[in-house]
TIMI-901522 format. One record per residue (C-alpha): residue number from 1; residue in one letter; x, y, z. Coordinates in Angstrom, 3 decimals, always signed. Example, Ala and Ser with C-alpha at 12.3 -4.5 7.8 and 13.67 -1.06 7.14 Angstrom:
<recs>
REC  resi  resn        xx        yy        zz
REC     1     A   +12.300    -4.500    +7.800
REC     2     S   +13.670    -1.060    +7.140
</recs>
This chain:
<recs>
REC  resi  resn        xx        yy        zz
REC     1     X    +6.761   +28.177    -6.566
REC     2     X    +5.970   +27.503   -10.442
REC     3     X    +5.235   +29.618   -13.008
REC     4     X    +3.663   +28.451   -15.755
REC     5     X    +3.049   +30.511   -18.864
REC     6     X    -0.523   +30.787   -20.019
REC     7     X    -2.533   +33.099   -22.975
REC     8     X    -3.932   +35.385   -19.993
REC     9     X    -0.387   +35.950   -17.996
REC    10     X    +2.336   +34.421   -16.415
REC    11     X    +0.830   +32.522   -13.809
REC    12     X    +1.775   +31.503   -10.091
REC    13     X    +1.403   +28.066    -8.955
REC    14     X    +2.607   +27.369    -4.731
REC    15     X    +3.659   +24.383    -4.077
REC    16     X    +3.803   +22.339    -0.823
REC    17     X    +2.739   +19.162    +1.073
REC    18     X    +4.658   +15.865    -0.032
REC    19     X    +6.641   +15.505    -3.124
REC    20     X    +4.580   +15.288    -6.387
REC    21     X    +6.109   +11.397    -7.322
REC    22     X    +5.585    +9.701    -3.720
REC    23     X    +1.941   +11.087    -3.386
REC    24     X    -1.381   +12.079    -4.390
REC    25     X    -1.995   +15.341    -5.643
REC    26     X    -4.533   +18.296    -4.910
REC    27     X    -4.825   +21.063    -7.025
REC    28     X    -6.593   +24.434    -5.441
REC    29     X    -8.629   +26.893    -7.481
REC    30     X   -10.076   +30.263    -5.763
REC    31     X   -12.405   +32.612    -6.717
REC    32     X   -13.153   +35.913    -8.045
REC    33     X   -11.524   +37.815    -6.164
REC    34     X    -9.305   +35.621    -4.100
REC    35     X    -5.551   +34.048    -4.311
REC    36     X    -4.179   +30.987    -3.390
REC    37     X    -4.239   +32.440    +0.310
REC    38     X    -7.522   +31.595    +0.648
REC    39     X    -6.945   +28.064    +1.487
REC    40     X    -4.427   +28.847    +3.878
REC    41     X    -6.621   +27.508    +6.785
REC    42     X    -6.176   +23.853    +5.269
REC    43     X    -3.593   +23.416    +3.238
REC    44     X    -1.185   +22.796    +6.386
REC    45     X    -3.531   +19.597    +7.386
REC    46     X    -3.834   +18.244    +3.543
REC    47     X    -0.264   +18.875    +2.911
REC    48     X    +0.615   +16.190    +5.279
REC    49     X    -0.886   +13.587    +2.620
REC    50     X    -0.936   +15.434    -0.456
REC    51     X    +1.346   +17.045    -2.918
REC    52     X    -1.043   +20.500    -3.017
REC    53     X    -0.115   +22.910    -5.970
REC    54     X    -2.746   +26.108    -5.260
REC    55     X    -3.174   +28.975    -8.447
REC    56     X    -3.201   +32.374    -8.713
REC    57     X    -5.521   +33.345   -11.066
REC    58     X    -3.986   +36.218   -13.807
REC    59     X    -3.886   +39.249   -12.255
REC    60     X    -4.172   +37.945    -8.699
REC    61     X    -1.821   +37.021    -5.959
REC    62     X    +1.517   +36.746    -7.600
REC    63     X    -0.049   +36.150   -11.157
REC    64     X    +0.848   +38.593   -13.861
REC    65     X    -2.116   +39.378   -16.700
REC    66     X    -2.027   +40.376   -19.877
REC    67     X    -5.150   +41.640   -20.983
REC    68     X    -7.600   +42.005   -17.656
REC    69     X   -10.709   +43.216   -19.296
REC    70     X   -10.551   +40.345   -21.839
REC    71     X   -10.394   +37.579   -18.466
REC    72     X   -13.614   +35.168   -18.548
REC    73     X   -14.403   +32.250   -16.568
REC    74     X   -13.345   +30.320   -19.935
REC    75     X   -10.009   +31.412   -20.462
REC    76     X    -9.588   +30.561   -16.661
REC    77     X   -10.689   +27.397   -18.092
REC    78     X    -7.535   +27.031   -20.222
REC    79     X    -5.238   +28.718   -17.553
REC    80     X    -5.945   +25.412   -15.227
REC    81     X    -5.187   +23.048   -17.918
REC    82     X    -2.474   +24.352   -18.360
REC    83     X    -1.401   +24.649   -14.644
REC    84     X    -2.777   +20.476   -14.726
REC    85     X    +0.170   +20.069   -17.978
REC    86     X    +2.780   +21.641   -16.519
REC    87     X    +2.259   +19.932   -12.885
REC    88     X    +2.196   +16.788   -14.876
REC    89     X    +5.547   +17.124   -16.071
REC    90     X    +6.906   +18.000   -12.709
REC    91     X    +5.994   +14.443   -11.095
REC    92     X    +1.835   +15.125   -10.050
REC    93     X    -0.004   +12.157   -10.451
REC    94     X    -3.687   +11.175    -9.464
REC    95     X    -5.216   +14.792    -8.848
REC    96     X    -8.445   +15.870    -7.205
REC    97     X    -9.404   +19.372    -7.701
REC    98     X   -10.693   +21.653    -4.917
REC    99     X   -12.400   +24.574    -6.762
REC   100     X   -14.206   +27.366    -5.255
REC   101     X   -16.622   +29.192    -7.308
REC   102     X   -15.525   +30.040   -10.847
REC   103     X   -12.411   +27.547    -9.228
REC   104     X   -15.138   +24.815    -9.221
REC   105     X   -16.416   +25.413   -12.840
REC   106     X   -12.507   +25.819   -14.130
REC   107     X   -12.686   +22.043   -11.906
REC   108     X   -15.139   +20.725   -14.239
REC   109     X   -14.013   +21.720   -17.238
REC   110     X   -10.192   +20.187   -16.804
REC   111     X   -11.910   +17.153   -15.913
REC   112     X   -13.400   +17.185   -19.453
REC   113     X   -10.498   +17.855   -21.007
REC   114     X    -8.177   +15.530   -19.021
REC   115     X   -10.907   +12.768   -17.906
REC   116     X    -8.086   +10.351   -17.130
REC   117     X    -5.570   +12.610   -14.889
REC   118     X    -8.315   +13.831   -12.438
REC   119     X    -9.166   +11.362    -9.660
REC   120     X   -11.843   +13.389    -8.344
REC   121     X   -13.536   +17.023    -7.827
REC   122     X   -14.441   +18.522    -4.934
REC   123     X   -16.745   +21.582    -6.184
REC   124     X   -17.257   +24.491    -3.393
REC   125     X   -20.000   +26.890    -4.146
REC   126     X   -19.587   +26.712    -8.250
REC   127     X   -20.032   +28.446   -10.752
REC   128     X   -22.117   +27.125   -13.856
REC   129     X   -25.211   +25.506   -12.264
REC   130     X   -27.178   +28.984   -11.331
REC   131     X   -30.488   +29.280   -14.045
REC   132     X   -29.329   +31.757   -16.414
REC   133     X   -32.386   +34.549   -16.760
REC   134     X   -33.439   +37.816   -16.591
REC   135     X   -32.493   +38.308   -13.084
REC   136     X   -29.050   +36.234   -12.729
REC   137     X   -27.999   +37.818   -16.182
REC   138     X   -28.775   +41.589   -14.409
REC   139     X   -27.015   +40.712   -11.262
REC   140     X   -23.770   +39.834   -13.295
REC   141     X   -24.015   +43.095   -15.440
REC   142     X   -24.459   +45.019   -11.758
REC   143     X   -21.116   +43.715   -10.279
REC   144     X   -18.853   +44.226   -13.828
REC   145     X   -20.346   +47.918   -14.034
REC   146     X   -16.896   +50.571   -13.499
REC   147     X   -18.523   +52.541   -10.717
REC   148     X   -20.267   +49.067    -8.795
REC   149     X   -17.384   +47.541    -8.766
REC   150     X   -15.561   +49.139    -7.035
REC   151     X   -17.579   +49.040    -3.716
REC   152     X   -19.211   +45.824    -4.261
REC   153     X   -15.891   +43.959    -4.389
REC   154     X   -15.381   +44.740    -0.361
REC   155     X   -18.867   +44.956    +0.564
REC   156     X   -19.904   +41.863    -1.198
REC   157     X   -16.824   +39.630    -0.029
REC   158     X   -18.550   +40.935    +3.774
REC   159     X   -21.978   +39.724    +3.124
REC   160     X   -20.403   +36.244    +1.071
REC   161     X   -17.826   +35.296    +3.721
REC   162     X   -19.254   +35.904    +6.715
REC   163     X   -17.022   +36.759    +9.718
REC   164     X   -15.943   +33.579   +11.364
REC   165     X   -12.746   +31.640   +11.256
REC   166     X   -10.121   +32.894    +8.862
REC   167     X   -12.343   +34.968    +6.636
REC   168     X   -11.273   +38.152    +7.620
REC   169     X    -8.133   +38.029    +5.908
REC   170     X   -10.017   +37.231    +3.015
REC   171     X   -12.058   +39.673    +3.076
REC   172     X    -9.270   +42.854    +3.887
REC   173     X    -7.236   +41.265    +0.514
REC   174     X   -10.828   +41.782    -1.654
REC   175     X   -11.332   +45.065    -0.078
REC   176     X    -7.952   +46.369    -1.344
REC   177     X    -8.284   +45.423    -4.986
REC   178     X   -10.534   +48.596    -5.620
REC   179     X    -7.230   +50.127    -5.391
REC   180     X    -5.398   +48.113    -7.657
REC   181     X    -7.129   +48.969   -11.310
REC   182     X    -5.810   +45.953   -13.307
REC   183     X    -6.899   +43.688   -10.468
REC   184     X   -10.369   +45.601    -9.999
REC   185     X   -10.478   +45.313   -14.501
REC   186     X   -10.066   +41.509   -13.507
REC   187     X   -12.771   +41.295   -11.080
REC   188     X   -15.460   +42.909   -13.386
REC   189     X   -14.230   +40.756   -16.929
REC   190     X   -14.689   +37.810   -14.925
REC   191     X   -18.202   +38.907   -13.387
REC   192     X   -19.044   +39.423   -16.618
REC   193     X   -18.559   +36.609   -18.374
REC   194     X   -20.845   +34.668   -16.380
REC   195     X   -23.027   +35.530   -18.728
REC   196     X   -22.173   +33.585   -21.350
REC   197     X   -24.778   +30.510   -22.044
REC   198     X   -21.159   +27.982   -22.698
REC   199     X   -20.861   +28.241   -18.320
REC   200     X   -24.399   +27.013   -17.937
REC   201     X   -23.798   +22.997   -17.001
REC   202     X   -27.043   +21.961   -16.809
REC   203     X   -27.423   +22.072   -20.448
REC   204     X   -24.780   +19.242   -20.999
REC   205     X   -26.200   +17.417   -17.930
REC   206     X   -24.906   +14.958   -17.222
REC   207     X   -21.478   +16.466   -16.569
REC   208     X   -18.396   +13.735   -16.521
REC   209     X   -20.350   +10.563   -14.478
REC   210     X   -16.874    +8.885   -14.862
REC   211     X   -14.654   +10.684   -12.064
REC   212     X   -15.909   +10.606    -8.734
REC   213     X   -17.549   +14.442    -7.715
REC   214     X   -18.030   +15.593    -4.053
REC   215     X   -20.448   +19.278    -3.718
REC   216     X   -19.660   +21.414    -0.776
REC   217     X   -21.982   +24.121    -0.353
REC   218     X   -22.748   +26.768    +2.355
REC   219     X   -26.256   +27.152    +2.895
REC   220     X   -25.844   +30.875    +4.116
REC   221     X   -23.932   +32.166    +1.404
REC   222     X   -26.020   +35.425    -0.461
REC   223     X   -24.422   +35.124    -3.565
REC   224     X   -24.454   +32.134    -4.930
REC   225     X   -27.818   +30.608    -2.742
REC   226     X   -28.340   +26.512    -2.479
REC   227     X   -31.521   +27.220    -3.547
REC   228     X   -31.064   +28.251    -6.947
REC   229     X   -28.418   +25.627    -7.787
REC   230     X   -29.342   +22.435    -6.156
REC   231     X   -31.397   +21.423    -8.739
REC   232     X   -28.858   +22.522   -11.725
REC   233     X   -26.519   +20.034    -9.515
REC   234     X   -29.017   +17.229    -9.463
REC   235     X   -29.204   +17.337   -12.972
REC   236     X   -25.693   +17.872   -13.776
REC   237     X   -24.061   +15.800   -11.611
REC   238     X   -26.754   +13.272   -10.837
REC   239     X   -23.647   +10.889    -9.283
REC   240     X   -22.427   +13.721    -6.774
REC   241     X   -21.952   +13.563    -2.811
REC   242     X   -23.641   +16.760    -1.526
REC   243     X   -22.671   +18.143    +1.574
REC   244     X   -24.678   +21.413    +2.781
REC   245     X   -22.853   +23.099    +5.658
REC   246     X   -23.837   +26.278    +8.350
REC   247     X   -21.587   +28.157    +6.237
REC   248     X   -21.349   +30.885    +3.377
REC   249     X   -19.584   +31.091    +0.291
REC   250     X   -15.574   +29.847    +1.430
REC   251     X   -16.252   +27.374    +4.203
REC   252     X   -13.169   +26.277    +4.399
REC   253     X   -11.773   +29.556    +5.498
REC   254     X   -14.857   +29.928    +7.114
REC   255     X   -15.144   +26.885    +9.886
REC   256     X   -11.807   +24.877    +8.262
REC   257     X   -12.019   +21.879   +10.502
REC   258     X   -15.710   +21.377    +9.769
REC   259     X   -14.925   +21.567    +5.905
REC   260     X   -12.321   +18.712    +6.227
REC   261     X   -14.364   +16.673    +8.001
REC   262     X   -16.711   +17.137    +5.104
REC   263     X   -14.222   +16.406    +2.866
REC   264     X   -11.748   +13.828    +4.446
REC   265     X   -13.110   +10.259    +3.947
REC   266     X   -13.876   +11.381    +0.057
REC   267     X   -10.002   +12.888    -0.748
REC   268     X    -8.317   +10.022    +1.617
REC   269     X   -10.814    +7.253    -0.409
REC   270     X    -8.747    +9.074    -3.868
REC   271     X    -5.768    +8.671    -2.245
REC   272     X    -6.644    +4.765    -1.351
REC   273     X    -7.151    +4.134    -5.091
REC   274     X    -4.309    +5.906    -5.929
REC   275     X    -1.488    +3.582    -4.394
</recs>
């Protein structure tokens, strides 16, 4: 494991697969809540190619935070970058980022940042695409409020995961963190920065039509609906493979073998061009 230091927390990065200089790399963000677990489902088939490096956000998994009712989907912004620095110093090379979520929109942004280090994105159910109104702006005050929170962050991860495949795991490690106040404090900040008008992506459409950008997104999930993003995407990322899978908001804990046959022939066509 690496730790990196970041402005949020001293944060934990889990490394496996193939060694960073003789391969590819993948980089895994979660979501809110979530941990690097999350991906546990497919890690052990990438990992046969790939040099994987997967996050703990601050505050979750084995991440320390400093301040968790100051987190935002921003700062989580700069916490990847930094993860992407200090895994460039240890050998990675060539990167595509798997992000789920406010992991996808983190994605993006990096890319921005480091246009010539990412090889591709692979963007699962993210954040940054959904209209930003009356209603969307309500919903994310509803799941930051104290008293919500704290039953919304196990009975939403039921209704957004679903109950196939690995997703019950998933779902018993969000149910917890009502019991674990910095982690809950976490949770909330993070809902509630999704507010803020700098995460909407349609308004710099179009979004990085350099690096190579695959959607994944579950047509069943309640939370963050196809419906209300596809056409943010089309705008945004005009350039973008979409898959739309029987699936809800993590497929790839969800039905893992149908997500990486989604994914396969785009991450092995990144690794091609890598070597």
């Amino acid at each position: 494991m690496l730790t990196v230091p970041t402005d949020m927390g001293e944060v934990a990065v889990h490394l496996t697969g193939r060694l960073p200089g003789s391969a590819p790399g993948l980089l895994l963000l979660h979501a809110n809540p979530g941990d690097h677990r999350d991906f546990d489902l497919i890690v052990p088939t990438l990992a046969r190619k790939w040099a994987v490096a997967a996050v703990d956000w601050p505050g979750y998994g084995q991440s320390t935070v400093n301040h968790p009712s100051m987190a935002t989907a921003d700062g989580l912004c700069d916490v990847a970058t930094r993860v992407w620095d200090a895994l460039s110093a240890h050998g990675f090379h060539d990167v595509t980022i798997i992000g789920n979520s406010v992991g996808g929109y983190a994605a993006l942004r990096v890319a921005e940042r480091r246009p010539d280090a990412v090889a591709g994105l692979v963007l699962v159910q993210s954040a940054g695409f959904t209209p930003l109104n009356v209603l969307t702006r309500s919903m994310f005050r509803v799941m930051s409020n104290r008293w919500f929170a704290r039953y919304a962050v196990g009975l939403g991860a039921r209704s957004y995961l679903g109950g196939r495949g690995g997703t019950r795991a998933v779902y018993e490690r969000a149910a917890r963190i009502q019991k674990h106040p910095e982690r809950l404090r976490v949770y909330r900040a993070i809902w509630r920065s999704f507010a803020d008008p700098r995460l909407d992506l349609r308004s710099r459409a179009p979004v990085i039509p350099e690096i190579p950008v695959q959607v994944v997104w579950g047509k069943y999930d309640p939370m963050n609906p196809w419906l209300l993003n596809k056409r943010g995407i089309a705008r945004a990322l005009p350039h973008a493979e979409v898959a739309v899978l029987a699936a809800r908001h993590e497929p790839f804990c969800e039905c893992p073998e149908l997500f990486l046959d989604t994914v396969t022939p785009f991450l092995n066509l990144r690794a091609d061009l890598s070597t």
